[in-house]
C-alpha positions as CSV (number, residue, x, y, z in Angstrom):
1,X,-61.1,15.8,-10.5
2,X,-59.8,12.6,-9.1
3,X,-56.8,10.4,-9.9
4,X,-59.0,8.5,-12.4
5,X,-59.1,11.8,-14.4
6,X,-55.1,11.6,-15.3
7,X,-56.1,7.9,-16.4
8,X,-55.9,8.8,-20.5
9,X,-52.0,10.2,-19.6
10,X,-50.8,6.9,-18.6
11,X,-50.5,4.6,-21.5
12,X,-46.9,3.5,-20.9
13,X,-45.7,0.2,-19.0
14,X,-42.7,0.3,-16.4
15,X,-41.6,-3.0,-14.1
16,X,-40.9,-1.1,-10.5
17,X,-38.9,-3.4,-7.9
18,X,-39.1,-1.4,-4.3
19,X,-35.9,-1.6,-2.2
20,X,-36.1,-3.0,0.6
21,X,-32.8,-2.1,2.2
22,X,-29.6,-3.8,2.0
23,X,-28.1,-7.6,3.3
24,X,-25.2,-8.0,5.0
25,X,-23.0,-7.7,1.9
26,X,-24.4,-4.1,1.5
27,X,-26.3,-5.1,-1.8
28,X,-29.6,-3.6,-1.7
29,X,-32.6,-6.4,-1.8
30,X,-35.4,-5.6,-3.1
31,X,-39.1,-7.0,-3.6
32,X,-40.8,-8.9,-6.4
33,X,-40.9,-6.9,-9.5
34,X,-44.8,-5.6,-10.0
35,X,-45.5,-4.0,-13.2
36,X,-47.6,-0.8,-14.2
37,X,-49.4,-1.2,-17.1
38,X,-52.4,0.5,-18.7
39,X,-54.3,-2.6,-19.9
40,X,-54.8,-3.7,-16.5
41,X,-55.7,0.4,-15.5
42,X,-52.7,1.0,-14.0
43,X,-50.0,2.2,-16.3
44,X,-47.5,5.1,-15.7
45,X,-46.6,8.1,-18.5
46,X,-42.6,8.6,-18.5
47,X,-41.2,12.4,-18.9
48,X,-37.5,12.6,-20.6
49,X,-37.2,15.9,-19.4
50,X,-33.6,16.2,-17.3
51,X,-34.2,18.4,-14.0
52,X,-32.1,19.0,-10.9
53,X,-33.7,17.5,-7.9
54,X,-32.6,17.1,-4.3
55,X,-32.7,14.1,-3.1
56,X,-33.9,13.3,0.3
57,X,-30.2,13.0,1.7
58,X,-30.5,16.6,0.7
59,X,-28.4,16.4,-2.1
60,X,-28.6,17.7,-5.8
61,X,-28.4,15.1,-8.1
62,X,-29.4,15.3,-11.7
63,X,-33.2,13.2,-12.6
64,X,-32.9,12.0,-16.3
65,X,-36.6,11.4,-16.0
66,X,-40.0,11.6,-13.8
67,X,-42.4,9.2,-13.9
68,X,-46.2,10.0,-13.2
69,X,-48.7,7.4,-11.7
70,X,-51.6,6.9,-9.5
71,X,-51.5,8.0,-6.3
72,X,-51.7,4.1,-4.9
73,X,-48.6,3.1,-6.8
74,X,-46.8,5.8,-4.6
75,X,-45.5,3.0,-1.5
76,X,-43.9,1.2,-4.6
77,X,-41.3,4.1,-5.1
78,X,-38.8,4.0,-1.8
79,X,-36.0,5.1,-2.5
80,X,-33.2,4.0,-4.2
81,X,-36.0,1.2,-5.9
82,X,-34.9,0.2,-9.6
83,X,-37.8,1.2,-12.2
84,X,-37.4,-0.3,-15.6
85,X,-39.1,1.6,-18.7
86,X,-38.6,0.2,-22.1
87,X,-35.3,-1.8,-20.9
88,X,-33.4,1.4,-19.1
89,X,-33.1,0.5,-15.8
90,X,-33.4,3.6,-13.4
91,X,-33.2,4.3,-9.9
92,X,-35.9,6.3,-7.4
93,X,-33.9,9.3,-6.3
94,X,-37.5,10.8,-4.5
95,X,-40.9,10.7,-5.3
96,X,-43.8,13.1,-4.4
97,X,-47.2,12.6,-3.6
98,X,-49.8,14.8,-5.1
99,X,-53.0,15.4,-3.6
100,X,-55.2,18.1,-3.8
101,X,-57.8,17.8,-1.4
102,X,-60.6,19.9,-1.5
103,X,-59.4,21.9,-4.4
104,X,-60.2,19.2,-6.4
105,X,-57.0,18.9,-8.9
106,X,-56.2,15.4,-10.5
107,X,-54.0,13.7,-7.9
108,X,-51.0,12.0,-9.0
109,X,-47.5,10.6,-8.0
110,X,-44.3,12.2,-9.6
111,X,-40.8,9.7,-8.9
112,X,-37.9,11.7,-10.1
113,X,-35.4,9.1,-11.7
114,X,-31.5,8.8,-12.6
């Protein structure tokens, strides 16, 4: 299995603006919006499931959702990064990076949101 075989889960949109850090002011600045979306092969599929997570300050904050991607979308999801599904705008608490390797499981990115 590869990445391409989780390609008929992700049929939903999201506009992802990576954090970049924050200015002077302490206001975070982050990069030009890019969008996931399955009509140009890259969309995302959105879980609603609430979970408790740690984040990677190492504390346990409540995700309202996960979203699930390809694997090259995962440098898109720093921290803290504002992810916009159907107009809720959400925040990256952590994302993981699946890969399987030689076990040959579909690969995927899982970014645990508030």
């Amino acid at each position: 299995m590869s990445a391409d075989d989780m390609a008929e889960f992700y049929i939903q949109t999201a506009i992802v603006e990576t954090c970049q850090g924050t200015n002077g002011y302490g206001e975070d600045i982050f990069a030009s919006a890019v969008t996931l979306d399955p009509a140009a092969d890259n969309g995302c599929w959105i879980d609603d499931t609430r979970h408790l997570v740690r984040s990677t300050d190492g504390e346990q904050v409540m995700s309202e959702s996960t979203l699930y991607t390809y694997p090259a979308n995962a440098p898109l999801f720093a921290p803290n990064s504002r992810v916009t599904v159907n107009g809720d705008v959400s925040r990256v608490i952590k994302t993981n990076l699946n890969t399987s390797g030689d076990l040959d499981l579909p690969d995927h990115v899982a970014v645990s949101l508030t």
